[in-house]
ROFI-668660 format. One record per residue (C-alpha): residue number from 1; x, y, z; residue in three letters. Coordinates in steps of 0.001 Angstrom, whole numbers, always signed. Example, Ala and Ser with C-alpha at 12.3 -4.5 7.8 and 13.67 -1.06 7.14 Angstrom:
BEGIN
nr 1, xx +12300, yy -4500, zz +7800, rest ALA .
nr 2, xx +13670, yy -1060, zz +7140, rest SER .
***
This chain:
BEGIN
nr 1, xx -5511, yy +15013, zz -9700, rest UNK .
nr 2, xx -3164, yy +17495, zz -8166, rest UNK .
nr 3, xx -5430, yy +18135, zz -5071, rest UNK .
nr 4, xx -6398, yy +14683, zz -4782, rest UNK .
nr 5, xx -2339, yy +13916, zz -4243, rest UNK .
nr 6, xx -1996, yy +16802, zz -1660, rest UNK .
nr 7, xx -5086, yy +15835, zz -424, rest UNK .
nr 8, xx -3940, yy +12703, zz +414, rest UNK .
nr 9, xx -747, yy +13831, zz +1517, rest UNK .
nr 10, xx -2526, yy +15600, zz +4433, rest UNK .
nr 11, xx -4720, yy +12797, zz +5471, rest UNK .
nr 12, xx -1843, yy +11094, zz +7528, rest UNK .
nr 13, xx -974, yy +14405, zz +9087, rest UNK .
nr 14, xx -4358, yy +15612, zz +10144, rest UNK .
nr 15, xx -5787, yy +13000, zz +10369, rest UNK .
nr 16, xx -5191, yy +11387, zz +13927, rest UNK .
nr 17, xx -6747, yy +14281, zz +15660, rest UNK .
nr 18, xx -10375, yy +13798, zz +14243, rest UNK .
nr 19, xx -10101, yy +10237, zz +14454, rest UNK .
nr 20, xx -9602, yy +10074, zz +17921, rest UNK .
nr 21, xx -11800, yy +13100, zz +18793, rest UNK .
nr 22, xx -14584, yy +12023, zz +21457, rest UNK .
nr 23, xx -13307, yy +7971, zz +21675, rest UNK .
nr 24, xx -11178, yy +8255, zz +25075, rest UNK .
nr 25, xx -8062, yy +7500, zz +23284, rest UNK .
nr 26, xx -4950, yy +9091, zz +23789, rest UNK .
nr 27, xx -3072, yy +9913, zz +21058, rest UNK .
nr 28, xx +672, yy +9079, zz +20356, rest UNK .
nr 29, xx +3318, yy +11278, zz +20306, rest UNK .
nr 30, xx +4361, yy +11450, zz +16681, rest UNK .
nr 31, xx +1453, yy +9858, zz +15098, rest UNK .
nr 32, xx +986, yy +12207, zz +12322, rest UNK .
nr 33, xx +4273, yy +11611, zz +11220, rest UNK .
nr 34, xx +4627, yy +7920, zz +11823, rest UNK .
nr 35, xx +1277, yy +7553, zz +9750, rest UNK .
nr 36, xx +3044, yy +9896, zz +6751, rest UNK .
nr 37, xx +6088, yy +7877, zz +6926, rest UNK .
nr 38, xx +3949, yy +4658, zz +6522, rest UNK .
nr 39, xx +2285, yy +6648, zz +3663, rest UNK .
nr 40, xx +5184, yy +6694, zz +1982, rest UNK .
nr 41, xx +6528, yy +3412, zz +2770, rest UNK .
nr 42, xx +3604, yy +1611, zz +1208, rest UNK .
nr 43, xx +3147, yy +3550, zz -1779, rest UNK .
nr 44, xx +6828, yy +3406, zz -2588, rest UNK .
nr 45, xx +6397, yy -800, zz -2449, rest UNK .
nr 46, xx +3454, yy -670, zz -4538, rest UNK .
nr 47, xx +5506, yy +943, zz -7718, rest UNK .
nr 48, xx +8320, yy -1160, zz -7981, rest UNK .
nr 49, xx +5429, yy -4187, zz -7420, rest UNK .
nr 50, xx +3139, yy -3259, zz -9559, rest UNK .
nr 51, xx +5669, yy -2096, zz -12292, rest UNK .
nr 52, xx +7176, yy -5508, zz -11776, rest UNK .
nr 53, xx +4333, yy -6741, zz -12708, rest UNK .
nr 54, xx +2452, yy -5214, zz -15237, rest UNK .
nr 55, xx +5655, yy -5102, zz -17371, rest UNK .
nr 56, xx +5310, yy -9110, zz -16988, rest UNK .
nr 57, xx +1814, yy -8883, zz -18418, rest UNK .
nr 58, xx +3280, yy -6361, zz -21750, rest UNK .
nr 59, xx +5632, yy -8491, zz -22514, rest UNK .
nr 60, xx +3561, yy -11501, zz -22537, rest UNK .
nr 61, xx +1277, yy -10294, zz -24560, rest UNK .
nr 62, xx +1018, yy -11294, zz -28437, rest UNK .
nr 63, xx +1925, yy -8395, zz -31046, rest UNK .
nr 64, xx +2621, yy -5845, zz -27932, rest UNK .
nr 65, xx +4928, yy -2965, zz -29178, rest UNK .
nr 66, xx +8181, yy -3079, zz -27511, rest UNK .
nr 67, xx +8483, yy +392, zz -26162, rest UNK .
nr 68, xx +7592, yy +513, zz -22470, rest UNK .
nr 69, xx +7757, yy +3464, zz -20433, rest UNK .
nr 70, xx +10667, yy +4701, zz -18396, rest UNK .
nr 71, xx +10978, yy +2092, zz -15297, rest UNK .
nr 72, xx +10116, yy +4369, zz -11670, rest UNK .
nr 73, xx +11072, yy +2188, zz -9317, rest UNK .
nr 74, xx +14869, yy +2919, zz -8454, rest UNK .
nr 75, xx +13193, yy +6332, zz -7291, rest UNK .
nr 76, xx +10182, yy +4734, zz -5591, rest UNK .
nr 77, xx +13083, yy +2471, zz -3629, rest UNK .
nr 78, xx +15009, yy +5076, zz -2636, rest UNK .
nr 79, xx +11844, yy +6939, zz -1448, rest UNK .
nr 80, xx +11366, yy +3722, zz +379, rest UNK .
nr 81, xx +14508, yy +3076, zz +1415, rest UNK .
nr 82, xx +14415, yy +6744, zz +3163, rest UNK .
nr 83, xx +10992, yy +5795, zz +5188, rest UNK .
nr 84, xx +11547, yy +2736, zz +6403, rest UNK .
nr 85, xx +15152, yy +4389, zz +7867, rest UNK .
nr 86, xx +12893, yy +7140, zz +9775, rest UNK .
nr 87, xx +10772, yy +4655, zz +11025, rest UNK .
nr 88, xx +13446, yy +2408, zz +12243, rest UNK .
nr 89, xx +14784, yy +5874, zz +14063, rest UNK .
nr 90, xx +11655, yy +5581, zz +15528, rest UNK .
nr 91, xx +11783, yy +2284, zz +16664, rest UNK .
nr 92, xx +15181, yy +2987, zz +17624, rest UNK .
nr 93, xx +14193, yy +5183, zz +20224, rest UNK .
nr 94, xx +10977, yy +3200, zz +21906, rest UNK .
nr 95, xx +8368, yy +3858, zz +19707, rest UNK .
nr 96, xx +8839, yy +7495, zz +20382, rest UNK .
nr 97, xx +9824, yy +10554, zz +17562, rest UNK .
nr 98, xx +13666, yy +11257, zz +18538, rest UNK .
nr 99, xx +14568, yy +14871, zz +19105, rest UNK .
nr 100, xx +18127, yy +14672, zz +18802, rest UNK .
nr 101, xx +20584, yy +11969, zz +17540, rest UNK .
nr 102, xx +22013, yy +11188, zz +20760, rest UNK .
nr 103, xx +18338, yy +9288, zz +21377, rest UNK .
nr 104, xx +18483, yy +7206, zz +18388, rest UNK .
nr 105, xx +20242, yy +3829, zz +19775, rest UNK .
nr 106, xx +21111, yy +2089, zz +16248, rest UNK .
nr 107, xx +22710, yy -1032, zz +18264, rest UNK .
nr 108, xx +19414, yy -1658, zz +20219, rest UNK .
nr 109, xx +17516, yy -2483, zz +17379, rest UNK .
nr 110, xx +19237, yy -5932, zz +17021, rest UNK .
nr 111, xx +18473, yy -6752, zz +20472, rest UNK .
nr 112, xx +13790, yy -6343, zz +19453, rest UNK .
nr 113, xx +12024, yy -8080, zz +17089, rest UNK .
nr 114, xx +10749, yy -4669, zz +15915, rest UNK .
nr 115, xx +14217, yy -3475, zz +15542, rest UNK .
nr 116, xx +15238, yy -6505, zz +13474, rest UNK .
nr 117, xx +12084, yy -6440, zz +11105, rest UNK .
nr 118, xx +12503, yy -2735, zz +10957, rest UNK .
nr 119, xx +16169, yy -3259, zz +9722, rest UNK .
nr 120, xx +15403, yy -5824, zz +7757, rest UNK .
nr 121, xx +12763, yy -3437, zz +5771, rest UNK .
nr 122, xx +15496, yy -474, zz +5349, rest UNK .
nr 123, xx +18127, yy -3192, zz +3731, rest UNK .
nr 124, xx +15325, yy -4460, zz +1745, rest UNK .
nr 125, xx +14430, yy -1229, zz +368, rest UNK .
nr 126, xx +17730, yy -359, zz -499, rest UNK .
nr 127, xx +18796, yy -3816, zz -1793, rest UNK .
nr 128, xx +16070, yy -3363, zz -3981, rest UNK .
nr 129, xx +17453, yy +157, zz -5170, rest UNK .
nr 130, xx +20559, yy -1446, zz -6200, rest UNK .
nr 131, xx +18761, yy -4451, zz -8232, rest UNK .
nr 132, xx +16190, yy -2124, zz -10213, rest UNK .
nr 133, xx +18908, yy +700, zz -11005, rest UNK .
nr 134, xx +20968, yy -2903, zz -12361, rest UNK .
nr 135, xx +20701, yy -4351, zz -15851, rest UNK .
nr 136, xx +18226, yy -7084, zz -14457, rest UNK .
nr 137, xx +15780, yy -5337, zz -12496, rest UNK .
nr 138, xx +13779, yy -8549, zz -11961, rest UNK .
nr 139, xx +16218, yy -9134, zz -9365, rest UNK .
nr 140, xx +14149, yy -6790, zz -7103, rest UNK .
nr 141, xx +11405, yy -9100, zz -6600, rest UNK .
nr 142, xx +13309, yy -10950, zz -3762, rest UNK .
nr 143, xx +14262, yy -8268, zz -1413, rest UNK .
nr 144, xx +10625, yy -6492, zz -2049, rest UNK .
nr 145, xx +8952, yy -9749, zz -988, rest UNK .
nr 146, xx +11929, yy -9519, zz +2133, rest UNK .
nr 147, xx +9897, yy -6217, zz +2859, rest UNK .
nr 148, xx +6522, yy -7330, zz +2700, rest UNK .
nr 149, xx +6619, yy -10647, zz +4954, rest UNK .
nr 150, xx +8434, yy -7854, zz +7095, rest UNK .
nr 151, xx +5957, yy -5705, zz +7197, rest UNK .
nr 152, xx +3505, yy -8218, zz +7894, rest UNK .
nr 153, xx +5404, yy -9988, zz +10482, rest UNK .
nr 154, xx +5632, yy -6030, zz +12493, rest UNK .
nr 155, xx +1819, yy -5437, zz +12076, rest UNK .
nr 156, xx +1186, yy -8572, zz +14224, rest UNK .
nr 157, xx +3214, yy -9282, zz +17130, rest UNK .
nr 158, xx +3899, yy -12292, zz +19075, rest UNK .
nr 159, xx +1381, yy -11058, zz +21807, rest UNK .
nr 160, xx -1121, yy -11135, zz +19696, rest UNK .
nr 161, xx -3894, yy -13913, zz +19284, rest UNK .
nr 162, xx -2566, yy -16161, zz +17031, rest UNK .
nr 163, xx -17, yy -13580, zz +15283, rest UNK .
nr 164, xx +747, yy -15750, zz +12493, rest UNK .
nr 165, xx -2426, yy -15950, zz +11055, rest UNK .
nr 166, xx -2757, yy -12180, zz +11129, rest UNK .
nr 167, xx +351, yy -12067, zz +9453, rest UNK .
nr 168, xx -585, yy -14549, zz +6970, rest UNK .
nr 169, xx -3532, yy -12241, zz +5896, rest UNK .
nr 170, xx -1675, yy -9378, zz +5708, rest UNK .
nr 171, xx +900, yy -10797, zz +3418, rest UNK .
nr 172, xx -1746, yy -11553, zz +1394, rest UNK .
nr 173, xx -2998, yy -8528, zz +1465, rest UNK .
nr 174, xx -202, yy -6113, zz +1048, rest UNK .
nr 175, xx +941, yy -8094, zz -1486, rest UNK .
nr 176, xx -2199, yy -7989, zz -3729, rest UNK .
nr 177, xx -3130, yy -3627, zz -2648, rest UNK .
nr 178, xx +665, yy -3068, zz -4074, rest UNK .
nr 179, xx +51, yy -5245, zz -7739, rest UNK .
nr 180, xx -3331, yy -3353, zz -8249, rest UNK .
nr 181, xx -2104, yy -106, zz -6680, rest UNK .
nr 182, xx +1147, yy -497, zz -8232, rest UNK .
nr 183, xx +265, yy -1687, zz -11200, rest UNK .
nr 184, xx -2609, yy +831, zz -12885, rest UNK .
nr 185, xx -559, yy +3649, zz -12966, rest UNK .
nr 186, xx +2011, yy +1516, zz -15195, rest UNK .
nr 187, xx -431, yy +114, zz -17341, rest UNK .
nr 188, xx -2072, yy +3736, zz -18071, rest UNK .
nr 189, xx +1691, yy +4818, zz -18928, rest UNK .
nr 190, xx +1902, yy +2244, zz -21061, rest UNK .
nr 191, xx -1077, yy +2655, zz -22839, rest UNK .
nr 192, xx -156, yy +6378, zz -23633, rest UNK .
nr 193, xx +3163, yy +5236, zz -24838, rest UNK .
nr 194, xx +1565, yy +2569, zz -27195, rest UNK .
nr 195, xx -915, yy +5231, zz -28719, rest UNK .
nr 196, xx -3965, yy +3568, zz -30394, rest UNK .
nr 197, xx -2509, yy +520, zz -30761, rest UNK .
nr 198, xx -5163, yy -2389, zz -30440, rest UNK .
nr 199, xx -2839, yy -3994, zz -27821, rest UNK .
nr 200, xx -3326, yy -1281, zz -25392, rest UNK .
nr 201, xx -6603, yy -2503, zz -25055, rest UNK .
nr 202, xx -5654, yy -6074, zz -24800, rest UNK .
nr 203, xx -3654, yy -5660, zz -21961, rest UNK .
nr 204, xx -5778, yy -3318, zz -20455, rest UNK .
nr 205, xx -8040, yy -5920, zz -20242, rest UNK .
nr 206, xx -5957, yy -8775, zz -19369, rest UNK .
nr 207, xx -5039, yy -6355, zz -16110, rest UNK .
nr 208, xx -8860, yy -5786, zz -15462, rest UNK .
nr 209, xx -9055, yy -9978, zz -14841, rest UNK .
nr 210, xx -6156, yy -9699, zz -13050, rest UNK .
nr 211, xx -7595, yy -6560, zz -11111, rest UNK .
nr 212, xx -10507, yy -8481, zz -10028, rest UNK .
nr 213, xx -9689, yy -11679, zz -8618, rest UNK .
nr 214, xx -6508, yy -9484, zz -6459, rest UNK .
nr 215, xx -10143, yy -7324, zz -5729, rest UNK .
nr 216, xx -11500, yy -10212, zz -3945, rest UNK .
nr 217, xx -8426, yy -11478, zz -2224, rest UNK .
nr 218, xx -7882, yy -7871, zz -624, rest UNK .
nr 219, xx -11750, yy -8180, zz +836, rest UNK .
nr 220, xx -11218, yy -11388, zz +1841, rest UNK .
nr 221, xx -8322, yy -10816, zz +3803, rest UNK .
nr 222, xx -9395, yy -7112, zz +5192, rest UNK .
nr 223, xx -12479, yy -8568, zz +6251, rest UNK .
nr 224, xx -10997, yy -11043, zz +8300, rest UNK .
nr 225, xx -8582, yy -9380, zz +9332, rest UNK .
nr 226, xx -11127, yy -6803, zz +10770, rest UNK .
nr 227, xx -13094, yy -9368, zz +12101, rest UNK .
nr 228, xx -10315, yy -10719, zz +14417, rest UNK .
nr 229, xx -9609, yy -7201, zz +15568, rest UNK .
nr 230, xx -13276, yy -6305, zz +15705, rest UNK .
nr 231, xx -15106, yy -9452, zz +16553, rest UNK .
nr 232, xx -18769, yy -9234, zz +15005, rest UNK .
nr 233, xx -20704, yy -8418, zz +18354, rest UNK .
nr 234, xx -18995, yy -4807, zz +18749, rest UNK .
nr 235, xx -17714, yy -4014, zz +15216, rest UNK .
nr 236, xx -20768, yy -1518, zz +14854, rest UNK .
nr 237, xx -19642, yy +48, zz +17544, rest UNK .
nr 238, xx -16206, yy -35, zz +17235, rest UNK .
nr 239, xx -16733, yy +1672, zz +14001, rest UNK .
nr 240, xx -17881, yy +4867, zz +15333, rest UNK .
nr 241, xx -16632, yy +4840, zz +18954, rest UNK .
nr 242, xx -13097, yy +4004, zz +18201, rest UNK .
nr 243, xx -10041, yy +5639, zz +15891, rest UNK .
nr 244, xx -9182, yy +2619, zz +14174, rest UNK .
nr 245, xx -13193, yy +1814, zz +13619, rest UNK .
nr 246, xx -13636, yy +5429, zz +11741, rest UNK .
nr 247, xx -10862, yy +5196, zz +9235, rest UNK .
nr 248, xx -11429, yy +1617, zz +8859, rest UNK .
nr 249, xx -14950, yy +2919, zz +8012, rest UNK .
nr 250, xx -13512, yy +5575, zz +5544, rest UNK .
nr 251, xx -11058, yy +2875, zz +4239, rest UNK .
nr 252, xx -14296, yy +1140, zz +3252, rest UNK .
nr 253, xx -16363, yy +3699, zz +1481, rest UNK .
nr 254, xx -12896, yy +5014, zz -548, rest UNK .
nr 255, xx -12498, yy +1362, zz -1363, rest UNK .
nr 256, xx -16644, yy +1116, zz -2597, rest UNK .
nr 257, xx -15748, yy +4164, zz -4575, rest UNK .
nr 258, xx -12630, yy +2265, zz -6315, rest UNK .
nr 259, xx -14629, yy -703, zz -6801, rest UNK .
nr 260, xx -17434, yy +1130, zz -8787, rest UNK .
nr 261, xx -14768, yy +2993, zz -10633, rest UNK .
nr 262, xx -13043, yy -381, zz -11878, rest UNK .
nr 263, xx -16704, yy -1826, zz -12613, rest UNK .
nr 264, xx -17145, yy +1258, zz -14833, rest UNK .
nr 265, xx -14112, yy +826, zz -16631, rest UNK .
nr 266, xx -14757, yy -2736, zz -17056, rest UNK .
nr 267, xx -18034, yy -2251, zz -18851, rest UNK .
nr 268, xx -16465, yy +233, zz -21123, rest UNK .
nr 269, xx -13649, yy -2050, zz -21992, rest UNK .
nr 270, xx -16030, yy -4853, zz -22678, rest UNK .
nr 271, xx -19307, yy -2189, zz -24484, rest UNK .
nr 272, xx -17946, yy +1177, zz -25642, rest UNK .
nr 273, xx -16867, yy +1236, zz -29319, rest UNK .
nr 274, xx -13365, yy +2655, zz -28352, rest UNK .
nr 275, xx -12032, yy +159, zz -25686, rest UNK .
nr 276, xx -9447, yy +2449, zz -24784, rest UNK .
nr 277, xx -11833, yy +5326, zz -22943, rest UNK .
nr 278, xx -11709, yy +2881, zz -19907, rest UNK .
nr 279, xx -8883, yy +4951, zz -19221, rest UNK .
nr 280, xx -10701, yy +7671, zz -18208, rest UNK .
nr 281, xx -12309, yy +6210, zz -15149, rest UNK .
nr 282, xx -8876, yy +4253, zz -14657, rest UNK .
nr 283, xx -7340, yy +7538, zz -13923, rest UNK .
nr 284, xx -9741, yy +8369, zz -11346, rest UNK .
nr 285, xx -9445, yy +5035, zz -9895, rest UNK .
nr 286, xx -5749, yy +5836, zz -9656, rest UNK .
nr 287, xx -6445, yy +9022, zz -7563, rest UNK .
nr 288, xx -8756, yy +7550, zz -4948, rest UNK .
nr 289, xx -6545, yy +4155, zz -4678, rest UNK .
nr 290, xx -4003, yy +7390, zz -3783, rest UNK .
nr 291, xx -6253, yy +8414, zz -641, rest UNK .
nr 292, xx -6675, yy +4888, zz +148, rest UNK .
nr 293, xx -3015, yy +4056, zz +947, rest UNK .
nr 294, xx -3188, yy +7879, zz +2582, rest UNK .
nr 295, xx -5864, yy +6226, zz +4872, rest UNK .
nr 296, xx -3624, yy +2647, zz +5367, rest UNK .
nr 297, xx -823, yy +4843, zz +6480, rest UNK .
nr 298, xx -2947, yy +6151, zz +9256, rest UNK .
nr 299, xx -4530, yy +3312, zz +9908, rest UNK .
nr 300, xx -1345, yy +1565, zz +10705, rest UNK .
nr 301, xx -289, yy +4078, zz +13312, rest UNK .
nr 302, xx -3757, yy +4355, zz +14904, rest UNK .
nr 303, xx -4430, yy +2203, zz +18603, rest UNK .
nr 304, xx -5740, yy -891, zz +17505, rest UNK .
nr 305, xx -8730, yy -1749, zz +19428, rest UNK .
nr 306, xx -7912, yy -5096, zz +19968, rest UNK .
nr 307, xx -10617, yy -7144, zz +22260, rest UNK .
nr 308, xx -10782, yy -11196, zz +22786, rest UNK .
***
């Protein structure tokens, strides 16, 4: 699990220069690090979300224990709250990794709609912070959601072909990758906390229903979404001949592996004489869901090869 996490560490760092090898495209100054930062940025949303919600499912759950495990999402905010403030430096500075303070210009980001959605992410993050480190961590959910229609809003802008429905599939999207990414790891906590109790199983189950209609609202969405950046007569090639098109391509195998990891777990949840050793190939699922935020990081920071 270890070198899966490192592994995936390094995949925004290394991996814009074998993306782009042999496509024409020039890459970025600071991709590797933009890519990391994003990295970071998405899988500190998907704790607090996903802890948000798979608490919601324990508690509702009939004769659930009421030990949970210790709440990670003041951390994962701050974490958050510290990558979204690098990339608004970023943004700060025209797109461009700043060298020095002097080229950071704070004020200029209220004068861009980058700047403003950027700033709008860092106050969310830390907003957030304040509400989950508070006795009513629920409050969270509002400047979390803040971030996310942020975050959509930036990936599409006004330029774009219809922008807002791009931005209405990536809500969706986001929204339903940080629940399931989000959420596993909680339930597995959980489940260890609870022991053998028969409703570890139950609500490992009710998250596997859960799991798999947010399953087919994240393909329905990245589909589409690919299809309006790739339209169907060049995706093939796009796949191969373009940056975006190979890690979209890896996105899509890591995501086949996840998928067949969940199925597993799924038929021994519903078959295996001890529900609970659907865990095992949970855990797993939790490592490669790992490299596949690792791969959404760079993918956000890669040239999009965007042609009407």
């Amino acid at each position: 699990m270890l070198v899966l996490v490192v592994l995936g560490a390094l995949i925004p760092l290394l991996g814009p220069a074998p993306a782009l090898h042999g496509t024409g495209e020039a890459d970025a100054p600071g991709t590797g690090g933009i890519a990391l930062l994003r990295t970071v940025l998405f899988a500190a949303l998907a704790v607090p979300v996903g802890e948000l919600f798979a608490v919601r499912l324990a508690r509702t759950l009939p004769g659930a224990p009421p030990a949970l495990p210790r709440r990670w999402s003041t951390v994962a905010n701050s974490v958050g709250f510290v990558a979204a403030l690098g990339l608004a430096s970023v943004v700060a500075t025209g797109n461009l990794v700043p060298s020095h303070l002097a080229d950071i210009d704070v004020g200029g980001l209220y004068e861009t709609r980058d700047g403003k959605l950027a700033l709008l992410e860092v106050n969310g993050f830390l907003a957030a912070a304040l509400c989950s480190a508070s006795r009513r961590p629920a409050t969270q959910a509002l400047p979390l959601a803040a971030v996310v229609v942020a975050e959509a809003l930036r990936a599409h802008p006004t330029t774009e072909y219809s922008p807002l429905v791009g931005s209405g599939l990536t809500l969706v999207h986001l929204t339903c990758a940080s629940l399931w990414v989000g959420g596993l790891p909680h339930v597995l906590r959980t489940l260890r906390l609870w022991g053998r109790a028969e409703a570890g199983a139950a609500l490992l189950g009710r998250y596997a229903r859960v799991a798999l209609v947010l399953l087919v609202a994240m393909t329905a969405t990245g589909v589409w979404s690919s299809l309006r950046r790739m339209p169907s007569g060049t995706i093939m090639e796009q796949l191969t001949d373009t940056a975006y098109g190979r890690v979209l391509l890896a996105k899509v195998v890591l995501m086949a592996g996840v998928s067949a990891l969940a199925l597993w777990a799924r038929v021994r949840l519903a078959r295996a004489a001890d529900p609970l050793t659907a865990s095992s190939p949970a855990r797993a699922e939790v490592c490669v869901l790992a490299l596949v935020v690792a791969v959404s990081g760079l993918l956000t920071a890669l040239p999009v090869p965007i042609r009407w």
